[in-house]
N, C-alpha and C positions, 0 to 999 in steps of 0.2 A: 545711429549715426547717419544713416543714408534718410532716414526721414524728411528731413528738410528740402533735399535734393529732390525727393520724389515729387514734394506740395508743389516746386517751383516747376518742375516738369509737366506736371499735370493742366496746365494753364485754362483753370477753371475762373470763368468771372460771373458776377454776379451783380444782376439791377434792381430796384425798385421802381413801381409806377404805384400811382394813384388814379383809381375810379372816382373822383371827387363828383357825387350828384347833390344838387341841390333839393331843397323842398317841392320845388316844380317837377320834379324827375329829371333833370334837364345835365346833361354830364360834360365838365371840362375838358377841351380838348386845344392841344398846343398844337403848333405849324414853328418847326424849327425853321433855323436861319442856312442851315447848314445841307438840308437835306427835305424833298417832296412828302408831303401827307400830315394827316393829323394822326395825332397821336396822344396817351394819357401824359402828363407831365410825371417827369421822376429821370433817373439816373442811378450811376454806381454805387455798388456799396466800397466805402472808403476802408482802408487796413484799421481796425479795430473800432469800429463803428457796427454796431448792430441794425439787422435790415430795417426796421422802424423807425431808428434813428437815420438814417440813409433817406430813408423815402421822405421823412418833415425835414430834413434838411433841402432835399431836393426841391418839396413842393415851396418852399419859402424864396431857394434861390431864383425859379424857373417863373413861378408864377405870384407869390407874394402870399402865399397861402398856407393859415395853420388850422394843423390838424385841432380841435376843439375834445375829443375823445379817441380813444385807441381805434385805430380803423381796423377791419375784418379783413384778413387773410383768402382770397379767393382760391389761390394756388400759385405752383411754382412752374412755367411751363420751359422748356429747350427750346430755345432761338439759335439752331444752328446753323442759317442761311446767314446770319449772321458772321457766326468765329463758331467751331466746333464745341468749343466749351463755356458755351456763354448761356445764362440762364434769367428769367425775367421772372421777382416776385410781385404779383399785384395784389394790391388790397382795394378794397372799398371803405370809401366812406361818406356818411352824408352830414358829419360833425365834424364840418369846417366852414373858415370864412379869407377872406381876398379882401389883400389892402386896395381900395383905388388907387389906379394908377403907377402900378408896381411895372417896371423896364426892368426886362435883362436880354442883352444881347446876343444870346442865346434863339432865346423864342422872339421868332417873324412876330406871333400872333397866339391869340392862348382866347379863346370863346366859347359860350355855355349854348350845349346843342340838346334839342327834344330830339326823342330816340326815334323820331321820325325822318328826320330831316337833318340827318347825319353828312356831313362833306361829301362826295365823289370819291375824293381821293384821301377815305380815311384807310389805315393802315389794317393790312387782312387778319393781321394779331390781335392789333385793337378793336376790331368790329369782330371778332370771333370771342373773344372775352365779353362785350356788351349783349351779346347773343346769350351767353355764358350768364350773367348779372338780370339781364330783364327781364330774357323768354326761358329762362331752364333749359337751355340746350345744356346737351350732354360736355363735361369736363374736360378739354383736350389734354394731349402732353406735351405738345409741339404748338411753338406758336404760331 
């Protein structure tokens, strides 16, 4: 009886992003409308929506982009600078493609970057994950 009670109190949420690299090696990175820095595209996961289906739902809305094969799970890390109970899953994948010319008012700006020459003002989560994807840095918990 008190079960429900507990799930609603517990106020855990949960996002997906996408490592979408191309053939070049070269990784997509969004500049919301809302808010400073680059970042992987993705979002919520919705009430009965599994994180897979969350993340190709995302990358379609955000950037115009289908996944073409199941993308790899990198990890799940805590974003608590965010909300105490807020968690981000990223996957990689390099089996996708982008419609030209896909608008959402969401994303400023959405642009395919070499791992060189990465923005200023990429996000310390998402340049700790590309650390994480390129060079074999060690796995964090925390984003």
């Amino acid at each position: 009886m008190l079960r429900p009670i507990w799930r609603l109190r517990r106020g855990l949420t949960l996002g997906a992003q996408g490592a979408l690299i191309d053939p070049d090696n070269r990784v997509l990175l969004v500049r919301h409308s809302y808010r400073p820095g680059w970042f992987f595209p993705g979002g919520g996961v919705e009430w009965g929506e599994t994180i897979e289906h969350a993340l190709a739902r995302e990358l379609e809305e955000e950037v115009g982009a289908r996944l073409l094969a199941r993308p790899e799970l990198l990890g799940v890390y805590a974003n608590f600078a965010s909300f105490p109970g807020d968690h981000i899953a990223v996957f990689v994948s390099r089996a996708w493609q982008r419609h030209d010319g896909h608008r959402s008012g969401e994303i400023a700006e959405a642009r395919l970057f070499a791992r060189g020459e990465l923005p200023e003002s990429i996000d310390t989560g998402t340049r700790a994950r590309l650390d994480e994807i390129f060079d074999q840095a060690p796995q964090a918990a925390l984003w």
